[in-house]
C-alpha positions as CSV (number, residue, x, y, z in Angstrom):
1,X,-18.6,-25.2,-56.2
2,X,-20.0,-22.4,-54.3
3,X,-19.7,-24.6,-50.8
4,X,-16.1,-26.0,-52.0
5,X,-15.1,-22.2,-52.0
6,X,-16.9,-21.2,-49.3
7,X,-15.2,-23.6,-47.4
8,X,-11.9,-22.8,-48.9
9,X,-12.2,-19.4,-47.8
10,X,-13.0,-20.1,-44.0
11,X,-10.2,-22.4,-44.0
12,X,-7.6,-19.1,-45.0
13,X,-9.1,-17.3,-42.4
14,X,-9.0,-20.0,-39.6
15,X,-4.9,-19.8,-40.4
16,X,-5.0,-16.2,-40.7
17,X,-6.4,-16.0,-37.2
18,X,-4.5,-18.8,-36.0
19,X,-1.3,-17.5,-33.9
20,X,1.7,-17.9,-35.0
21,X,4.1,-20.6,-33.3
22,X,6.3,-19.7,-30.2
23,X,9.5,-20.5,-30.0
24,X,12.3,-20.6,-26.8
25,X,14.0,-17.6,-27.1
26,X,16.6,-16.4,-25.4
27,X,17.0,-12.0,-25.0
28,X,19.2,-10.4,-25.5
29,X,19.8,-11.6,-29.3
30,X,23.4,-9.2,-29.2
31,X,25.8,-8.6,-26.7
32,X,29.6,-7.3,-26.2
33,X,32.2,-9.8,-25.7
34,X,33.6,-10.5,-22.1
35,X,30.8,-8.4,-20.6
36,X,28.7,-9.8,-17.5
37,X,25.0,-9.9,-19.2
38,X,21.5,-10.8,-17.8
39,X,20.3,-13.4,-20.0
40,X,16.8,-14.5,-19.8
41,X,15.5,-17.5,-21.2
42,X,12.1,-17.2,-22.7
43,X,10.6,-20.8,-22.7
44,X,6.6,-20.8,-24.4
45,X,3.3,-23.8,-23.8
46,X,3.0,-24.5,-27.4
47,X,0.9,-27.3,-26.8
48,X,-2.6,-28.5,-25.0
49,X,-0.3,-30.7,-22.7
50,X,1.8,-28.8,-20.2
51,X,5.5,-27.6,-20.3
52,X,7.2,-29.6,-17.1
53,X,10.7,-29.5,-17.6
54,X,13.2,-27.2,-20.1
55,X,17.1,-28.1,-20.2
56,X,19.6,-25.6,-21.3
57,X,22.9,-26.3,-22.8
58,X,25.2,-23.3,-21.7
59,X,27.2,-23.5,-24.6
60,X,31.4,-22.6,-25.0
61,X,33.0,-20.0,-23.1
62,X,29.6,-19.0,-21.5
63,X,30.0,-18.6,-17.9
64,X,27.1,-18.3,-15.7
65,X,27.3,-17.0,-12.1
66,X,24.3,-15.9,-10.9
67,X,21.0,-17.9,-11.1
68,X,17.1,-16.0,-10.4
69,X,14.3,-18.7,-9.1
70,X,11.5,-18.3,-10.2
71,X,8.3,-19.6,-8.1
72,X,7.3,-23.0,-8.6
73,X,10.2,-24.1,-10.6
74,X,13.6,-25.8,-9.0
75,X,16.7,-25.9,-10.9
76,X,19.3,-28.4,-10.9
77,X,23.1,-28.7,-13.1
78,X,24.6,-30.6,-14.2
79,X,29.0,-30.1,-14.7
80,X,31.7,-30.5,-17.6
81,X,35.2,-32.1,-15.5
82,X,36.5,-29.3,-15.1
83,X,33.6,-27.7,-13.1
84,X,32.2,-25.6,-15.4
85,X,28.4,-25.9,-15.8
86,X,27.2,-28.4,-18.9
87,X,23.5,-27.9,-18.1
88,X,20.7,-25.6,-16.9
89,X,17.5,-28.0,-15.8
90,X,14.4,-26.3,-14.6
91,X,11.6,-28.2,-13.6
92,X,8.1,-27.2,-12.8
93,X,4.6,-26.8,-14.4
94,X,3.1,-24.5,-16.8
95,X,-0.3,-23.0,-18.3
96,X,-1.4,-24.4,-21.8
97,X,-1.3,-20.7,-22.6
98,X,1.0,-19.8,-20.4
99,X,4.9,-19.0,-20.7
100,X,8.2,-18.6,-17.9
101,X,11.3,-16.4,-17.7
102,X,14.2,-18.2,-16.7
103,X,16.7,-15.1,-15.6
104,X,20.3,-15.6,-15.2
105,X,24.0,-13.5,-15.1
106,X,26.5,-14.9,-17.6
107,X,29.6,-13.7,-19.4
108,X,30.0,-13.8,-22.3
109,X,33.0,-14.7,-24.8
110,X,36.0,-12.8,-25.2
111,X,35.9,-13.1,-29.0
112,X,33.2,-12.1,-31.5
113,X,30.7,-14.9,-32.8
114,X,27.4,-16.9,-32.2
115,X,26.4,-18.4,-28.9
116,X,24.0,-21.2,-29.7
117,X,21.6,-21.7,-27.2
118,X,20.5,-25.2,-27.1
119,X,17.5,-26.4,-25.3
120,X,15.2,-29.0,-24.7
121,X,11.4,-28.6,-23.4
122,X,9.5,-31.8,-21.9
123,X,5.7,-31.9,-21.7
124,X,3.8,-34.3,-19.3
125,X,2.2,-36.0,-22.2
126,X,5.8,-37.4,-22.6
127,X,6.8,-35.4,-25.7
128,X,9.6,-33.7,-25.9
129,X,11.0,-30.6,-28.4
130,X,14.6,-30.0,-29.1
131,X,15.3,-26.6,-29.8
132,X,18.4,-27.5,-31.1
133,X,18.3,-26.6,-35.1
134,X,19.5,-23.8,-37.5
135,X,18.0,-20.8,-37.4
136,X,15.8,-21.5,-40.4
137,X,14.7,-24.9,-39.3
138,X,11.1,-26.0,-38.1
139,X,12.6,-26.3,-34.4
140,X,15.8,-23.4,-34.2
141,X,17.8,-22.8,-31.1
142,X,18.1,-19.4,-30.0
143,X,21.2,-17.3,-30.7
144,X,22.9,-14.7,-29.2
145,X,25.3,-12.5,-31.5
146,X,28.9,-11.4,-29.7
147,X,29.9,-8.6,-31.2
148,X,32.2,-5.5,-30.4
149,X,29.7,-3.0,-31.8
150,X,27.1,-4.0,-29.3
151,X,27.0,-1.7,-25.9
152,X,28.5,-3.4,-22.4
153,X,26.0,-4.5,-20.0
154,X,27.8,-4.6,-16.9
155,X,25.1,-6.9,-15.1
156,X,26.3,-7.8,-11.7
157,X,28.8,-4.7,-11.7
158,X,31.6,-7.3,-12.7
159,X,33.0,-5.5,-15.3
160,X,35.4,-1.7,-16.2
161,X,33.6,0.6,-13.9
162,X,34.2,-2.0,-10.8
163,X,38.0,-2.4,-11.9
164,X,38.4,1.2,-11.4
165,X,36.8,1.6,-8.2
166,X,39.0,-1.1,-7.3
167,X,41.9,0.4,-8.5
168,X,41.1,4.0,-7.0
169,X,40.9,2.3,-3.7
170,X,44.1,0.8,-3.8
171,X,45.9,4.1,-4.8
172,X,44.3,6.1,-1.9
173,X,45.1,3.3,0.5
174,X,48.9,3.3,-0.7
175,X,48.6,7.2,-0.4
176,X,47.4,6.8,3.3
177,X,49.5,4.3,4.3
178,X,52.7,6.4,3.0
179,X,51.2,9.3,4.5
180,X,50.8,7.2,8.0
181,X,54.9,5.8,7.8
182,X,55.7,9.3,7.1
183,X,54.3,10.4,10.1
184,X,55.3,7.6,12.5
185,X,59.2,8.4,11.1
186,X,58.6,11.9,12.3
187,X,61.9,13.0,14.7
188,X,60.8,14.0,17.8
189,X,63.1,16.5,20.6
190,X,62.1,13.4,23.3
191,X,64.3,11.2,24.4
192,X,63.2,8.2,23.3
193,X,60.0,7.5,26.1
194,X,58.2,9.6,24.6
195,X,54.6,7.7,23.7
196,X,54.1,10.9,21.2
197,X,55.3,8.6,18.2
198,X,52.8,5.6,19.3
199,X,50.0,7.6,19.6
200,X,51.0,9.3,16.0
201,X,51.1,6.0,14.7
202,X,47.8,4.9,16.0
203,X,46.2,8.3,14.8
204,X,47.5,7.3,11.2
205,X,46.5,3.9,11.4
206,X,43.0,5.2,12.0
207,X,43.2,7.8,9.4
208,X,44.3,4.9,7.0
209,X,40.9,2.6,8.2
210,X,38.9,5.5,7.4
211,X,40.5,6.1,3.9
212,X,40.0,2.7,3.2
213,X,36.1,2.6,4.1
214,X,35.5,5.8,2.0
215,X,37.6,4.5,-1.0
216,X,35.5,1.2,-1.2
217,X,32.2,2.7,-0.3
């Protein structure tokens, strides 16, 4: 009796010690809607055999833009028909302890909701495990909450603050360029040889260059 809980008692603490399973992840868990985020996709070995390939299922109204390589990994697509992308595939080798970062710039939809990350990892003993279930499930895909309440990223400088730099730029070009017609119209006591209204018109031009170069810098 004294062995039978002995036993018993090493056996709690083997699963105490034990570390808790791993699961693909991808951060961040919230974002704003319509915003241009960095997502990264956080793919775990959870076995003795080694990770080799991980599939990603960009899921409805995701669009991703901008792709990070990591080393020792090459990434392929696959497309929907109309040229969106269907699939992320990454393929490479990794460490029985040992996890990757798959980084990429996506935005995100323009209403509130869930974006379910579906995604499948493929070990070289030939098993495979589909991160594809609800969040409560033995096996859960990832999810990422849209919501309003959650602060704008910005990630690739695709987003308000660019709009308005644009915008600014296009007012003080108009301004310049209304500024240079003013001055090429200017009446002149000449008699109509005079190159003082071409060179005016040059100098404005000019003027109007700079203006633009300062406006977009």
């Amino acid at each position: 009796m004294i062995r039978g809980a002995f036993a018993a008692a090493l056996g709690a603490l083997a699963l105490a010690a034990a570390p808790a399973a791993a699961h693909i992840q991808v951060r961040p868990t919230v974002a704003a809607p319509g915003d241009p985020v960095l997502f990264a996709l956080i793919v775990p070995n959870e076995k003795d055999a080694h990770t080799v390939e991980v599939t990603l299922q960009v899921p409805k109204d995701v669009l991703p833009f901008s792709f990070e390589e990591p080393a020792g990994w090459t990434r392929t697509m696959k497309l929907n028909p109309d040229e969106s992308i269907k699939t992320v595939t990454y393929r490479g080798k990794l460490a029985q302890d040992g996890f990757a970062q798959f980084s990429f710039l996506a935005s995100t939809p323009e209403r509130e909701g869930d974006i379910v990350w579906k995604a499948l990892q493929r070990y070289d003993d030939g098993s495979t495990v589909r991160w594809i279930g609800d969040p409560d499930s033995e096996n859960p895909a990832a999810v990422t909450k849209v919501t309003k309440a959650a602060g704008r990223e910005n990630a690739g400088g695709e987003g308000e603050a660019s709009a308005n730099a644009a915008l600014s730029a296009t007012a003080t070009i108009s301004e310049t360029s209304a500024s240079a017609q003013s001055v090429a119209a200017a009446p002149t006591d000449d008699d109509g040889e005079s190159p003082l209204p071409l060179i005016l018109s040059i100098a404005a031009l000019a003027l109007a260059g700079a203006a633009l170069v300062k406006a977009l810098r």
